[in-house]
C-alpha positions as a Markdown table, in Angstrom:
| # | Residue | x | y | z |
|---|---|---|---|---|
| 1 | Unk | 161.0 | 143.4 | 105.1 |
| 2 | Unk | 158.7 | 140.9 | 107.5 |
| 3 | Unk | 159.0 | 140.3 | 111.0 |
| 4 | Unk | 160.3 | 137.2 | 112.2 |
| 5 | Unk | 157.2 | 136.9 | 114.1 |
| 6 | Unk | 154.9 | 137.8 | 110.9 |
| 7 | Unk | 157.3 | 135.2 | 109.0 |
| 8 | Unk | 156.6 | 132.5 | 111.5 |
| 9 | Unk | 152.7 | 132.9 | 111.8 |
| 10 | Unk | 152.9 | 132.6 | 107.6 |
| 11 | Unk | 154.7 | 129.4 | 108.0 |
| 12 | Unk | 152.4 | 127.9 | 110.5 |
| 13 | Unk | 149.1 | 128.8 | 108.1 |
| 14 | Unk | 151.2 | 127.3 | 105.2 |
| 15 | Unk | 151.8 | 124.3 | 107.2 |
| 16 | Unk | 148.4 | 123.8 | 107.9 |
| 17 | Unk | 147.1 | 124.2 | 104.2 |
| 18 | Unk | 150.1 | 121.8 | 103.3 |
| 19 | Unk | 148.7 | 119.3 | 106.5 |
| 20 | Unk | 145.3 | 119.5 | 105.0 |
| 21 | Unk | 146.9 | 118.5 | 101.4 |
| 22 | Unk | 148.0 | 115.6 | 103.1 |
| 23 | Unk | 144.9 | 114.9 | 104.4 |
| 24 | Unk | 143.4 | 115.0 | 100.5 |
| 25 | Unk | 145.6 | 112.8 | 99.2 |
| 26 | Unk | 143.7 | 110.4 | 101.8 |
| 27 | Unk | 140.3 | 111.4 | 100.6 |
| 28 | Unk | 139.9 | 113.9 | 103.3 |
| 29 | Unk | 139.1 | 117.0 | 101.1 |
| 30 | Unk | 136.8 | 118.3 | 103.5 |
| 31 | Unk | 140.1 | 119.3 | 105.7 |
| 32 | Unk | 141.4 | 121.2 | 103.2 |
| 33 | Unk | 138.1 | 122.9 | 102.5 |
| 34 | Unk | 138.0 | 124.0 | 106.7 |
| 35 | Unk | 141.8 | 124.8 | 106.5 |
| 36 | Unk | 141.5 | 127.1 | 103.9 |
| 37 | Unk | 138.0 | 128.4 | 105.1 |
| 38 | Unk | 140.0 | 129.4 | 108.3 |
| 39 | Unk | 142.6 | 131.1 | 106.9 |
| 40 | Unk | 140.9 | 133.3 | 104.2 |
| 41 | Unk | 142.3 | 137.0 | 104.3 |
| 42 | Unk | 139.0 | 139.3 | 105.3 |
| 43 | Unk | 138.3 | 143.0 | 104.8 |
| 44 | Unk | 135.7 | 144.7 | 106.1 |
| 45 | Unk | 133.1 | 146.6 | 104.3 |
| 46 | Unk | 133.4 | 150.6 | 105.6 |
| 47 | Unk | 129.7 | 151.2 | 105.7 |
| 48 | Unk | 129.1 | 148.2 | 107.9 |
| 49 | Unk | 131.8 | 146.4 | 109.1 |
| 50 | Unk | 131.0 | 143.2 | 107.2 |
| 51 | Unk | 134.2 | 141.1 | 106.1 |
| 52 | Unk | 134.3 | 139.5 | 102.7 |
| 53 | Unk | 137.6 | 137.4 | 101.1 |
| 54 | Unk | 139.7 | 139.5 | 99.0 |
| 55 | Unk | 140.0 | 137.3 | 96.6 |
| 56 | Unk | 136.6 | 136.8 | 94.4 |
| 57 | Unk | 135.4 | 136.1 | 91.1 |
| 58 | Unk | 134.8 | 138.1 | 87.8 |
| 59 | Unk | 132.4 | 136.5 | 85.3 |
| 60 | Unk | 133.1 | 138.6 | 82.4 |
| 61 | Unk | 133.1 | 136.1 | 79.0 |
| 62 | Unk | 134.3 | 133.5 | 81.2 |
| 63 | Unk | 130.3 | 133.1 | 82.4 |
| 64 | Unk | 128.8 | 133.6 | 79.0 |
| 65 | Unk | 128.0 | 130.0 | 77.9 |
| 66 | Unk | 125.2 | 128.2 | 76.5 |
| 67 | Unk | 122.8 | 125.8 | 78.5 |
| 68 | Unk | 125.0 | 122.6 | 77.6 |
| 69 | Unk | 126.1 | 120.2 | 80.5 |
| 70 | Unk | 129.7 | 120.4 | 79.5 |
| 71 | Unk | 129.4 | 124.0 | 78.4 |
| 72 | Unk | 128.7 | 124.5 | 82.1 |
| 73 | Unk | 130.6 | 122.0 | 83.8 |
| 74 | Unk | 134.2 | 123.4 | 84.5 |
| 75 | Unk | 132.1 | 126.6 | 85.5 |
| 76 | Unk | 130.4 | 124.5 | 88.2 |
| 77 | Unk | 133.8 | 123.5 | 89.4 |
| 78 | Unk | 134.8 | 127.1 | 89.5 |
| 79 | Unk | 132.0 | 128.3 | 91.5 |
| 80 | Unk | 132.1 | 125.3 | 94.0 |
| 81 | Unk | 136.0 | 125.6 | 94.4 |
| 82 | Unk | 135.4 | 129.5 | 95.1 |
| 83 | Unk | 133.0 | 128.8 | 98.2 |
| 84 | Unk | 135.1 | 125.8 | 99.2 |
| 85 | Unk | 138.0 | 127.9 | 99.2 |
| 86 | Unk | 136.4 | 130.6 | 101.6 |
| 87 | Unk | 135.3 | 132.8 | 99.0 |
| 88 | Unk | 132.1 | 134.3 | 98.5 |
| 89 | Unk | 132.1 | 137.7 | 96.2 |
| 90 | Unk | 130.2 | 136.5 | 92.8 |
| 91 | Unk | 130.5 | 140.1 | 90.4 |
| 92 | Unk | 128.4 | 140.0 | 87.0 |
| 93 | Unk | 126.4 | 142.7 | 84.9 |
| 94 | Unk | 124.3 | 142.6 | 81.8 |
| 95 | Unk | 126.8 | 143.8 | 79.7 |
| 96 | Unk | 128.1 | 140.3 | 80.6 |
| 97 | Unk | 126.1 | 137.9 | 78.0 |
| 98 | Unk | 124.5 | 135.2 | 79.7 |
| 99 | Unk | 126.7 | 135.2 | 82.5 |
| 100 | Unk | 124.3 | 136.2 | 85.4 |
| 101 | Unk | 121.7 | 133.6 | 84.3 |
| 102 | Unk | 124.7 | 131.3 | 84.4 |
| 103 | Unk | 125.6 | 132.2 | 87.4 |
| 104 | Unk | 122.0 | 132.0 | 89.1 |
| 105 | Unk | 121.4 | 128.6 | 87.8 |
| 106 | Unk | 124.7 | 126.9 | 89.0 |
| 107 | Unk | 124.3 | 128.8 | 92.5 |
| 108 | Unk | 120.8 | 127.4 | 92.4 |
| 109 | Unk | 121.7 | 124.2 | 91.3 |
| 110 | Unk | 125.0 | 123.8 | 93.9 |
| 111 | Unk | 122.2 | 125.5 | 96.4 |
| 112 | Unk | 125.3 | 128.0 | 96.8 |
| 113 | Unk | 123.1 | 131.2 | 97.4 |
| 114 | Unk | 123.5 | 131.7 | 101.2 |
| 115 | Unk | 127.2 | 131.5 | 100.2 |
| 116 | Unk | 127.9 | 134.3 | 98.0 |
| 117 | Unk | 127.9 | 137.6 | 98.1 |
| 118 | Unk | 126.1 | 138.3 | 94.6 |
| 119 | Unk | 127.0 | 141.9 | 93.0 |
| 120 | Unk | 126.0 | 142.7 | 89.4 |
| 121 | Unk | 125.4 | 146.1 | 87.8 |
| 122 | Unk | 122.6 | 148.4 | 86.3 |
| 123 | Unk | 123.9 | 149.3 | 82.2 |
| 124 | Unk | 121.3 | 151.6 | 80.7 |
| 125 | Unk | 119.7 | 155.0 | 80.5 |
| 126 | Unk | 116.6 | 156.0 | 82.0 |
| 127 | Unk | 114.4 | 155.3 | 85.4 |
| 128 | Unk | 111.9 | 152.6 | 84.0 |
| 129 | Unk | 114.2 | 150.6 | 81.9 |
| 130 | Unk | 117.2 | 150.6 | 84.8 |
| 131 | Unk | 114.3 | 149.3 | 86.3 |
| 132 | Unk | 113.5 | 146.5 | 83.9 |
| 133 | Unk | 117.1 | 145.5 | 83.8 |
| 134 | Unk | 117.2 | 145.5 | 87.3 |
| 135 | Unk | 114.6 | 143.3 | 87.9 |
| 136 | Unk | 115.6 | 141.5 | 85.3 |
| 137 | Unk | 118.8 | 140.5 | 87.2 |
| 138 | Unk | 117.1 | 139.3 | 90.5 |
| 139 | Unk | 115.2 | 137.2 | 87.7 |
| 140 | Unk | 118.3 | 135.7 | 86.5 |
| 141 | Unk | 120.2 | 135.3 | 89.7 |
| 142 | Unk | 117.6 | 133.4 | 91.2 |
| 143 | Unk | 117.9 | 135.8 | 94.7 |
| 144 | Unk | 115.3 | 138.3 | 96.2 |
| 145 | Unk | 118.3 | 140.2 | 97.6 |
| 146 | Unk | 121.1 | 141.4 | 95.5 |
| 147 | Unk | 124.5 | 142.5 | 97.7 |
| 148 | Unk | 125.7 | 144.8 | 95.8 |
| 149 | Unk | 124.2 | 146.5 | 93.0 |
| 150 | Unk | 126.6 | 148.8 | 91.0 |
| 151 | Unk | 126.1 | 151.4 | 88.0 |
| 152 | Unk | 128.4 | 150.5 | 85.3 |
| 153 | Unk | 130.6 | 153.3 | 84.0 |
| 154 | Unk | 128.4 | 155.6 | 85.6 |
| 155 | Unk | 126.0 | 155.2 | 82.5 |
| 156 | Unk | 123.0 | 157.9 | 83.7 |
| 157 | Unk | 124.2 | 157.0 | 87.5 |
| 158 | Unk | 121.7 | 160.6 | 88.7 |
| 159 | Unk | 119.0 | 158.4 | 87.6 |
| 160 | Unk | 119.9 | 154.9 | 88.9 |
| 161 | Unk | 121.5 | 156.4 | 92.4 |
| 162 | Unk | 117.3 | 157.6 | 93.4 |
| 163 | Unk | 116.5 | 154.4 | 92.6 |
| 164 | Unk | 118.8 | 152.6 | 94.4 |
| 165 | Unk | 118.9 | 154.4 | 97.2 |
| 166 | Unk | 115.3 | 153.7 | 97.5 |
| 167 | Unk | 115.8 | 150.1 | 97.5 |
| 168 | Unk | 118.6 | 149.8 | 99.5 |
| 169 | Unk | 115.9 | 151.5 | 102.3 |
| 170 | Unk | 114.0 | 148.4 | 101.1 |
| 171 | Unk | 116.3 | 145.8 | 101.4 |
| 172 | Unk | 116.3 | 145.0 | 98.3 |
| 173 | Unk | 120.2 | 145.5 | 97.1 |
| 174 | Unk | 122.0 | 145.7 | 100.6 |
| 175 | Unk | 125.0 | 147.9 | 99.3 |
| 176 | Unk | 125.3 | 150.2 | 96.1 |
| 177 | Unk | 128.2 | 150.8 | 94.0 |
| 178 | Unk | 129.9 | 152.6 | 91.6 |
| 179 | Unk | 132.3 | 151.2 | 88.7 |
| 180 | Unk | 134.6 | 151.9 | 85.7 |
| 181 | Unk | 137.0 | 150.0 | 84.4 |
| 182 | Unk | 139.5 | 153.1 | 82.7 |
| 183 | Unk | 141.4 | 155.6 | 84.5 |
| 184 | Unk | 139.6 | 158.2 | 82.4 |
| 185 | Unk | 137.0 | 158.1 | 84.7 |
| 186 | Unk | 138.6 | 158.7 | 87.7 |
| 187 | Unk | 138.0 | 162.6 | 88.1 |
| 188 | Unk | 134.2 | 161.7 | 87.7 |
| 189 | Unk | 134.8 | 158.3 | 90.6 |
| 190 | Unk | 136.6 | 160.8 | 93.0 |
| 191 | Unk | 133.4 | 163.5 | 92.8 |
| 192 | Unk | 130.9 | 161.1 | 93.4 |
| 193 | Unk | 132.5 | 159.3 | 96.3 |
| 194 | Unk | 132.9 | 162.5 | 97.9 |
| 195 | Unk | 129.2 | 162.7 | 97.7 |
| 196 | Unk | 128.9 | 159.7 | 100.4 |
| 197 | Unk | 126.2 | 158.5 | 98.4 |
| 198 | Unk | 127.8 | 154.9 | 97.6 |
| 199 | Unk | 129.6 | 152.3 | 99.4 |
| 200 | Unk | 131.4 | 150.4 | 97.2 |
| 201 | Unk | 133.4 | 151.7 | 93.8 |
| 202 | Unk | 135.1 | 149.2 | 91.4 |
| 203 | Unk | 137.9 | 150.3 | 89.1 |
| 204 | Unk | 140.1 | 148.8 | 86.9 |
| 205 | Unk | 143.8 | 148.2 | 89.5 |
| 206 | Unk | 146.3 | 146.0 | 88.9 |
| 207 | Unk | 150.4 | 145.9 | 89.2 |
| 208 | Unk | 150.9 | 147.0 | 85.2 |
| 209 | Unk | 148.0 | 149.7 | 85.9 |
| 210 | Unk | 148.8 | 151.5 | 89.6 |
| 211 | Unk | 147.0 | 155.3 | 88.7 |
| 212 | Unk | 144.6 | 154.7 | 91.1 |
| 213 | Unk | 146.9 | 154.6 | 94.1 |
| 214 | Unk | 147.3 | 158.1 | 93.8 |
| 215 | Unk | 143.5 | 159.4 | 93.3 |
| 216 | Unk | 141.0 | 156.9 | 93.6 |
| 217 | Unk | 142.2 | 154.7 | 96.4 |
| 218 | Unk | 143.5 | 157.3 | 98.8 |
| 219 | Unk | 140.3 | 159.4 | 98.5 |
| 220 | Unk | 138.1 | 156.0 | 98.8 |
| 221 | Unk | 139.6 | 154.8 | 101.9 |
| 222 | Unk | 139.0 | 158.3 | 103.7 |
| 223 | Unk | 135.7 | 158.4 | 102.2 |
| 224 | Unk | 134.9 | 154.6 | 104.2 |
| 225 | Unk | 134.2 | 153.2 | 100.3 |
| 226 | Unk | 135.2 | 149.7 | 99.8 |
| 227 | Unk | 137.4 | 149.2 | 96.6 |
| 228 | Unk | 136.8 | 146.0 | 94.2 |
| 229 | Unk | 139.5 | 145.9 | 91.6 |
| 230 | Unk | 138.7 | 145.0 | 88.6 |
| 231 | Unk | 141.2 | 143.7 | 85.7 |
| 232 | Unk | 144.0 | 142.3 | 87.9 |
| 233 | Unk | 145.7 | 141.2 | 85.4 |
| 234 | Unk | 145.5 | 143.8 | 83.0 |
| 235 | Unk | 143.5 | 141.7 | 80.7 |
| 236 | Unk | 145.8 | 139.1 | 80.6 |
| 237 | Unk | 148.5 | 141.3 | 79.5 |
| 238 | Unk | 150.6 | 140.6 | 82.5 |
| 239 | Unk | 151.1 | 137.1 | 81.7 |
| 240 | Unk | 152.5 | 137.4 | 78.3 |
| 241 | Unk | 155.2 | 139.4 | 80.2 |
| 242 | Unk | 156.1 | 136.7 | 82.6 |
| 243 | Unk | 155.6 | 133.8 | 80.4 |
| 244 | Unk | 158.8 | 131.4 | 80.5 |
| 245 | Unk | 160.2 | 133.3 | 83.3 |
| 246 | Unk | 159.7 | 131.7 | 87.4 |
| 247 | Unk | 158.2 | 133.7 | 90.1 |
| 248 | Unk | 161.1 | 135.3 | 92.0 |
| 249 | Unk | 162.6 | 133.5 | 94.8 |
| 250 | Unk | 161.7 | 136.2 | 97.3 |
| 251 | Unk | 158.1 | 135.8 | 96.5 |
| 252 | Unk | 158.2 | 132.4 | 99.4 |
| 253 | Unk | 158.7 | 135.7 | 101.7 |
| 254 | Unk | 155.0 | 136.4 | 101.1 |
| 255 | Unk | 153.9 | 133.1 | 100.5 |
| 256 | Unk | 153.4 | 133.3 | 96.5 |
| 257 | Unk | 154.2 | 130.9 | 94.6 |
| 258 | Unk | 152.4 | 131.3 | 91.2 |
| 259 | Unk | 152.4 | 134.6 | 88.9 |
| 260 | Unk | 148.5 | 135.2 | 89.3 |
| 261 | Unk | 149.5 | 134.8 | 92.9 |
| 262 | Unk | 152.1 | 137.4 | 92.4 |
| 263 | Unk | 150.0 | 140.1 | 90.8 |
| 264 | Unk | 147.0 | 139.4 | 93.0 |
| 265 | Unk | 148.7 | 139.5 | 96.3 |
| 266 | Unk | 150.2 | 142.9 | 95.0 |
| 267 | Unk | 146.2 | 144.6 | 94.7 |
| 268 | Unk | 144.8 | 143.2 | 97.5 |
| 269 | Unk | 148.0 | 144.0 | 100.0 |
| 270 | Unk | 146.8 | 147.9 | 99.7 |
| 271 | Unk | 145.5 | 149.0 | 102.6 |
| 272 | Unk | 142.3 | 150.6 | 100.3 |
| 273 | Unk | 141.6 | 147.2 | 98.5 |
| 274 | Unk | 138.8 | 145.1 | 99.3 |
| 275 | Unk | 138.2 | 142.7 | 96.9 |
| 276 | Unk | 140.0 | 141.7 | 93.8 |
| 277 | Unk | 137.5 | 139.8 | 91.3 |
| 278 | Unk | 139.7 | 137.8 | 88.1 |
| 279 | Unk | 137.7 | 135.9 | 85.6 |
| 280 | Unk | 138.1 | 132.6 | 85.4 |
| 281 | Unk | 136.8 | 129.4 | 83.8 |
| 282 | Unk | 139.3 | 127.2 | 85.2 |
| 283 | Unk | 139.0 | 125.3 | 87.9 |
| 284 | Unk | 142.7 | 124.9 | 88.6 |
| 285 | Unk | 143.1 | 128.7 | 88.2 |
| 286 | Unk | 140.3 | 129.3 | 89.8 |
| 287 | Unk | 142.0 | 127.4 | 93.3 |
| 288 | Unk | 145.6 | 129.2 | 92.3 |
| 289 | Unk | 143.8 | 132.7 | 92.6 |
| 290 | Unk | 142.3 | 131.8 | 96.0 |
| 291 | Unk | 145.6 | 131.2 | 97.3 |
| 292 | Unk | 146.4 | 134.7 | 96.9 |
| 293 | Unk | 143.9 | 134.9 | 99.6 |
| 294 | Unk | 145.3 | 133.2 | 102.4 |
| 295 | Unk | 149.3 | 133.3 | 104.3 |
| 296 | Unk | 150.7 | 136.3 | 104.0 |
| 297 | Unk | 150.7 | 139.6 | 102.4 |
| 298 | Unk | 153.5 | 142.1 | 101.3 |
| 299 | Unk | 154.2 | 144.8 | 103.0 |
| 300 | Unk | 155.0 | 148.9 | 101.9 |
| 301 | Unk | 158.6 | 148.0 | 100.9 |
| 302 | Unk | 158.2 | 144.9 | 99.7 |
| 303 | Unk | 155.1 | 146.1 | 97.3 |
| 304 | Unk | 157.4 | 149.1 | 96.0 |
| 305 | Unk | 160.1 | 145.8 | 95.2 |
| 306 | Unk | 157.5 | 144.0 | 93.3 |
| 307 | Unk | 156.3 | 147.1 | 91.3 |
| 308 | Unk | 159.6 | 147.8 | 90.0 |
| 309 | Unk | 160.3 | 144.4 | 89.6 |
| 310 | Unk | 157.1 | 144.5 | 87.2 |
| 311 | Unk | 157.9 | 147.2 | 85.4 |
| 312 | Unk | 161.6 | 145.6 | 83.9 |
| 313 | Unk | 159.7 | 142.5 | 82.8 |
């Protein structure tokens, strides 16, 4: 299924994450932080060539918290372990509670900002209060420059795309996006990327949900559209499925040795993908998820193995 060549270059980045552990263990976390920082699977952005980690972060109820200390604190750890680990992509919306004010006072207060690569949504009808919300969010996020700002679930999208566009010319959002997170709506996804109005579209993707691999994805990567998955774990569905049960042996050929690594490694090995965002507010699986991010990825066969291995859990 690999290379022996492939197979030997994973070992080697492996080795060096391990060497870095080492280095930990002796109060060096720094080493690890560089290690992994290195190693961090990129994709580039179609529209601009920009690379961003695969693996990022999703902030939905995990981020909506009060203003409590230790309310706050594990989500501090989450968003300093994502940076540390090489990651950068931060996604939000209002729909989301208070999870973008959260989000833009931990940045602010870890002075993470020139980190991440902050993308939140527009949920609303109408030009002046899109606008509202909008400005709203830059409010929240503490940033004068959003990266990505998406409509969510195409809620009057004609409306928000003018505006959008407008201050993308600006430089106020630097990319604009489409989402959804149902396969419903892919009919509607796949006519308005054809329009080549938006560089980014983010659906729901995951190994228990694969539709998209035969609309939305093929279409987005002709189109030059990057893809941020949403939902990689199918709500959390996929690890009831699993629960009890070990990671297959055959996994080490990819470098995955944990279940979120398993399903994550799956999304983001598509040659469409580039981004997968899970929720988290656990530190520990916060630094499990990055790892999907680094050694090596499956390839066509081997993707097809886990799929049907998936489907007879």
């Amino acid at each position: 299924m690999m290379g022996s060549v492939a197979m030997t270059a994973r070992r080697s980045v492996l080795k060096g994450i391990a060497g870095a552990g080492v280095l930990i263990a002796a109060g060096h976390s720094d080493a690890r932080e560089r290690s992994i920082n290195d190693t961090a699977i990129k994709r580039a952005i179609p529209a601009s060539g920009e690379q961003i980690p695969v693996i990022g972060l999703g902030t939905y109820q995990a981020f909506d918290v009060g203003n409590g200390a230790s309310e706050r604190a594990s989500l501090k750890e989450v968003l300093q372990g994502l940076t540390d680990s090489g990651g950068s992509v931060v996604d939000s919306s209002p729909m989301y509670g208070r999870a973008e004010e959260v989000v833009g006072d931990l940045s602010a207060e870890l002075a993470l900002r020139p980190s991440l690569f902050l993308a939140t949504k527009v949920w609303t009808s109408g030009r002046d209060a899109g606008v509202r919300q909008m400005e709203e969010s830059f409010r929240l996020l503490k940033t004068q420059t959003i990266d990505l700002m998406q409509i969510h679930n195409l809620v009057d999208w004609k409306t928000h795309t003018t505006t959008l566009r407008q201050w993308k010319q600006e430089g106020r959002v630097r990319y604009i996006g489409i989402t959804h997170y149902h396969e419903g709506a892919y009919d509607e996804l796949m006519r308005l990327i054809k329009t080549r109005q938006y560089d980014f579209v983010q659906l729901n993707y995951s190994i228990a949900e694969r539709d998209a691999e035969s609309s939305v994805l093929p279409l987005a990567r002709e189109m030059g559209v990057a893809v941020i998955a949403n939902r990689p774990f199918a709500k959390a569905s996929l690890f009831s499925r699993v629960r009890g049960k070990q990671v297959p042996e055959w996994a080490q050929e990819f470098d995955c040795s944990s279940w979120a690594q398993f399903f994550l490694k799956y999304i983001v090995s598509h040659p469409a993908l580039t981004c997968a965002i899970p929720a988290t507010s656990n530190p520990k699986h916060m630094t499990d998820n990055m790892m999907a991010g680094v050694g090596g990825l499956p390839d066509a066969e081997t993707r097809h193995r886990m799929a049907k291995y998936a489907d007879e859990l």
